[in-house]
C-alpha positions as CSV (number, residue, x, y, z in Angstrom):
1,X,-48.4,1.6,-22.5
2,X,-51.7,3.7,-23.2
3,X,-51.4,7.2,-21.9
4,X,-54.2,9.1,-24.3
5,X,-57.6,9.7,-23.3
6,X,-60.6,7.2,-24.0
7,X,-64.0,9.2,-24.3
8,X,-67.1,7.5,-22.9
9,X,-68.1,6.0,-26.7
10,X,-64.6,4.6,-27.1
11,X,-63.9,1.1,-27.8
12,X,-63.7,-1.8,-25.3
13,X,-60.8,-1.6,-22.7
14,X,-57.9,-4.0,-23.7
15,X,-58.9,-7.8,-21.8
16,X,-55.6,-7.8,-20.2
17,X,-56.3,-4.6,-18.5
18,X,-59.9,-6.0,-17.6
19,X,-58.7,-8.7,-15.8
20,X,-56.3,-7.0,-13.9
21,X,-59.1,-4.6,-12.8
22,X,-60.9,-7.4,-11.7
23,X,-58.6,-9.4,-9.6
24,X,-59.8,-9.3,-6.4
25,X,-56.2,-9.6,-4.8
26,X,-55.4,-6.0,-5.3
27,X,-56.6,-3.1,-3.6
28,X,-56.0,0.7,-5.4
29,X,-55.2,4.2,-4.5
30,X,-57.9,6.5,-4.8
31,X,-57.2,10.3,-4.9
32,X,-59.5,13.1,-4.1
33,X,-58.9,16.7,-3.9
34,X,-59.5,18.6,-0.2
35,X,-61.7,21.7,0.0
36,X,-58.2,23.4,0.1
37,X,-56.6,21.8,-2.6
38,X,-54.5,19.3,-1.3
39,X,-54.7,15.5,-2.4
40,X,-56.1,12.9,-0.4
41,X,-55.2,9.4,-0.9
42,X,-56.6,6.6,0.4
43,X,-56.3,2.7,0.3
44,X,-59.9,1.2,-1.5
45,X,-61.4,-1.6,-2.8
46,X,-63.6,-1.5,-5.8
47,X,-65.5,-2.7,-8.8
48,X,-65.2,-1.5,-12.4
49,X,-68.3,-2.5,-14.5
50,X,-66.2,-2.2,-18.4
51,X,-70.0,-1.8,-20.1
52,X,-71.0,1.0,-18.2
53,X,-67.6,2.6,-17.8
54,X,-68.0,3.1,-13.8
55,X,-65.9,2.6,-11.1
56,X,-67.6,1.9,-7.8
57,X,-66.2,2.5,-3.9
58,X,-68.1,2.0,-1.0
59,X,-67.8,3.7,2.4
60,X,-69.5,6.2,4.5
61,X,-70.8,9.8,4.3
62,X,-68.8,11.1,6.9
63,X,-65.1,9.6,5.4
64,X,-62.6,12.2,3.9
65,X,-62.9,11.2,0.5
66,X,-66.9,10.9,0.6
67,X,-66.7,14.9,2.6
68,X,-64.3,16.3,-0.5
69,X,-66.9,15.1,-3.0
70,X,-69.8,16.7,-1.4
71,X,-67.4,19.8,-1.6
72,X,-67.0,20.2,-5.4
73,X,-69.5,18.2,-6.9
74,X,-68.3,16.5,-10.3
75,X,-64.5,16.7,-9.1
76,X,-62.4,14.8,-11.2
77,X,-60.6,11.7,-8.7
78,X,-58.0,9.0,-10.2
79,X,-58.0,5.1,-8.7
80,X,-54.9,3.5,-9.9
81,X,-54.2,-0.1,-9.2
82,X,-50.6,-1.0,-9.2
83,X,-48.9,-4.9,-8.6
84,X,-45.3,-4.3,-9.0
85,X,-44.7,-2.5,-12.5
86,X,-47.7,-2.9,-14.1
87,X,-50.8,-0.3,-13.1
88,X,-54.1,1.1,-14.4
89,X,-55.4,4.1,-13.8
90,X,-59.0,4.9,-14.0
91,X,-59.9,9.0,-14.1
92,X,-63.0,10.4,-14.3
93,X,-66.2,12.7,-12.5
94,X,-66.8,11.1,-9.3
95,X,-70.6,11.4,-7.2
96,X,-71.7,10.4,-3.2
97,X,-74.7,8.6,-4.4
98,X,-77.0,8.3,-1.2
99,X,-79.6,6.1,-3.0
100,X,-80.3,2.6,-1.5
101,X,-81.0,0.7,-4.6
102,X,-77.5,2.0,-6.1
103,X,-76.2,1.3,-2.8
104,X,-77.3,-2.0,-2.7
105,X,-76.1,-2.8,-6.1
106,X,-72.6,-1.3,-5.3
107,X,-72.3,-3.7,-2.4
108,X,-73.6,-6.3,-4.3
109,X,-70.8,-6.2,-7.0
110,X,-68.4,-5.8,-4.4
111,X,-69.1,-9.0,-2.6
112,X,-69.1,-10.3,-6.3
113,X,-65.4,-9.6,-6.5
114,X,-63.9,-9.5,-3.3
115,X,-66.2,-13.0,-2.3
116,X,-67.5,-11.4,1.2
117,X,-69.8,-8.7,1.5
118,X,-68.7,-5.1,2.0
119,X,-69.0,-3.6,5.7
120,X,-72.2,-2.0,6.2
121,X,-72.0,0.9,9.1
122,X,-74.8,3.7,9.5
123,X,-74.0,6.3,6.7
124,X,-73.0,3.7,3.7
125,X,-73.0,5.4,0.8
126,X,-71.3,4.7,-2.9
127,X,-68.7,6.5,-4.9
128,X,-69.7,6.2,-8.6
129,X,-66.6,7.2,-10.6
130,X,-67.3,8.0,-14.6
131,X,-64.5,6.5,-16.3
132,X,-63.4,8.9,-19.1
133,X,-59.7,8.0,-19.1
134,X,-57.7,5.0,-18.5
135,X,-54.4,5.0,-18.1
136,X,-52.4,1.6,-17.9
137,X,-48.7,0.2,-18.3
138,X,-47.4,-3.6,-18.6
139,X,-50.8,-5.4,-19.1
């Protein structure tokens, strides 16, 4: 189990814990904090690009966890994947990125992984989380 801190520059996330992020079966948890304080979780899918250290969500502008971001700017969120007893947990600065080039790429890499292209209602935007910790246990 890895529970210290990996800083942008550190080395390569184990392969074990790579491929787990990148199996498209699972779906993660990803936890935002509300205007007052209080968590929000929600069901996601994602991407994790390892070389750039960001996690990606897509959804829309007007969702909870896209609303709590616009908030607090630069709030720190956590997407944990779990499969029985083994889990990662990606933490880091999270941004609603309205551009439609990053957008596009976002949905891109998501169709990548999950083999079908994301939903794309008025209001898509993407989540880009900066991965500065990651947390994982049994890979």
């Amino acid at each position: 189990m890895s529970l210290s801190p990996q800083p942008p520059a550190a080395t390569a996330v184990p392969a074990a814990v790579e491929a787990f992020l990148n199996d498209p079966q699972h779906v993660a948890a990803f936890t935002t904090l509300r205007p007052d304080g209080t968590l929000h979780v929600a069901p996601v899918r994602f991407t994790w690009d390892a070389a750039a250290r960001l996690a990606r969500v897509m959804t829309v502008l007007t969702s909870r966890k896209a609303r709590n971001l616009l908030a607090a700017p630069g709030s720190r969120v956590a997407l944990c994947q779990v499969d029985g007893f083994t889990w990662v947990t990606l933490e880091g600065t999270a941004a609603v990125v309205k551009d439609p080039a990053r957008i596009a790429h976002g949905a891109r890499l998501y169709a990548k992984r999950y083999w079908s292209a994301p939903p794309a209602p008025p209001g898509r935007v993407v989540i880009e989380i900066a991965v500065d910790r990651v947390l994982h246990l049994n890979t």
